[in-house]
One Martini backbone bead per residue (centre of mass of N, CA, C, O) as a GRO file, in nm:
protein
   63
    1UNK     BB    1  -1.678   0.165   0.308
    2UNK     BB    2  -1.654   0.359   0.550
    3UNK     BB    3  -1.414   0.246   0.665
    4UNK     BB    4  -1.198   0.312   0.481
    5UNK     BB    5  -1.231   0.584   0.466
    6UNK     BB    6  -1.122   0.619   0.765
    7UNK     BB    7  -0.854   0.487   0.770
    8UNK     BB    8  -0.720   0.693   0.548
    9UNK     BB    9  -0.749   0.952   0.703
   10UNK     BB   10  -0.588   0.838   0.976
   11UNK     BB   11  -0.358   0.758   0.771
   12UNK     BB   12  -0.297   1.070   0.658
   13UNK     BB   13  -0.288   1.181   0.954
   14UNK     BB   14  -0.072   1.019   1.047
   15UNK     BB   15   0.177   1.084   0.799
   16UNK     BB   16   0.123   1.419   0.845
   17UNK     BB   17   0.265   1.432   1.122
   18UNK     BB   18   0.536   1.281   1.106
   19UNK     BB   19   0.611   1.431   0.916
   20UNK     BB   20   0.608   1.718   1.064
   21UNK     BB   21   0.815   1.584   1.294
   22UNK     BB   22   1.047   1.550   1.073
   23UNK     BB   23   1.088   1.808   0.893
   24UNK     BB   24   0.828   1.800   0.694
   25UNK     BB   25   0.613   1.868   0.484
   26UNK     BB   26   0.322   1.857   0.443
   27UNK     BB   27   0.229   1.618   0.204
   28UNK     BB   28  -0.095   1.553   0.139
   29UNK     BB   29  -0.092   1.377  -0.149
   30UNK     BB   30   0.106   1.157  -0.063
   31UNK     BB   31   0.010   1.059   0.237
   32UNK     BB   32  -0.279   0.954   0.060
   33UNK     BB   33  -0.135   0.763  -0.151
   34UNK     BB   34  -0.020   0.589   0.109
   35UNK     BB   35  -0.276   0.515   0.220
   36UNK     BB   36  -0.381   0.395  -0.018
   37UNK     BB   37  -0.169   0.176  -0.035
   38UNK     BB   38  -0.234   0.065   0.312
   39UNK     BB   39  -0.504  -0.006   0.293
   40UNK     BB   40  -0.522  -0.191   0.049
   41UNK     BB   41  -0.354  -0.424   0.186
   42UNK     BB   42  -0.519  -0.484   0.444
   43UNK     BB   43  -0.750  -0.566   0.283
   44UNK     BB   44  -0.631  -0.809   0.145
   45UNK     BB   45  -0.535  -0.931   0.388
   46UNK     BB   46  -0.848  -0.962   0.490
   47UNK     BB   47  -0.952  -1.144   0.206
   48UNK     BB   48  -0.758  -1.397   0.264
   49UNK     BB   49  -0.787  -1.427   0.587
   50UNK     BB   50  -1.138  -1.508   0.487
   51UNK     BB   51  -1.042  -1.721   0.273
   52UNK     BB   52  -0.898  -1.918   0.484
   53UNK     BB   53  -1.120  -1.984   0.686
   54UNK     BB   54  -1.352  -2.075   0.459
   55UNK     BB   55  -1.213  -2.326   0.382
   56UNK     BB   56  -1.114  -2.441   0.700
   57UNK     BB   57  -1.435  -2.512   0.723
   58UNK     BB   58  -1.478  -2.683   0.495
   59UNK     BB   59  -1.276  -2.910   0.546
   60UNK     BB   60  -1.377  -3.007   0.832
   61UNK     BB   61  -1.699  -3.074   0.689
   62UNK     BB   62  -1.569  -3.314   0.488
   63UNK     BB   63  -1.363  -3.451   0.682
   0.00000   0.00000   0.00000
């Protein structure tokens, strides 16, 4: 869980950067907003991606 939580703020900290280099008030509440559904998208990518692994080794080890 801790995980997430610092990917989140990693990703909050990194679009309120590029906002303020792109000459846009820091809006940190959009910002952690889109962060957080850039780690949802990851988490749910790597638990496909974990359970996709976990099937192609049942199926080597069935067949």
């Amino acid at each position: 869980m801790w995980s997430v939580v610092a990917w989140w703020v990693v990703v909050t900290t990194a679009l309120s950067l590029l906002s303020m280099g792109l000459g846009q008030g820091p809006n940190v509440p959009g910002c952690a907003a889109s962060a957080a559904f850039f780690v949802a998208l990851g988490e749910a990518g790597h638990w496909l991606r974990s359970r996709y692994a976990r099937r192609a080794v049942r199926g080597r080890e069935a067949g």
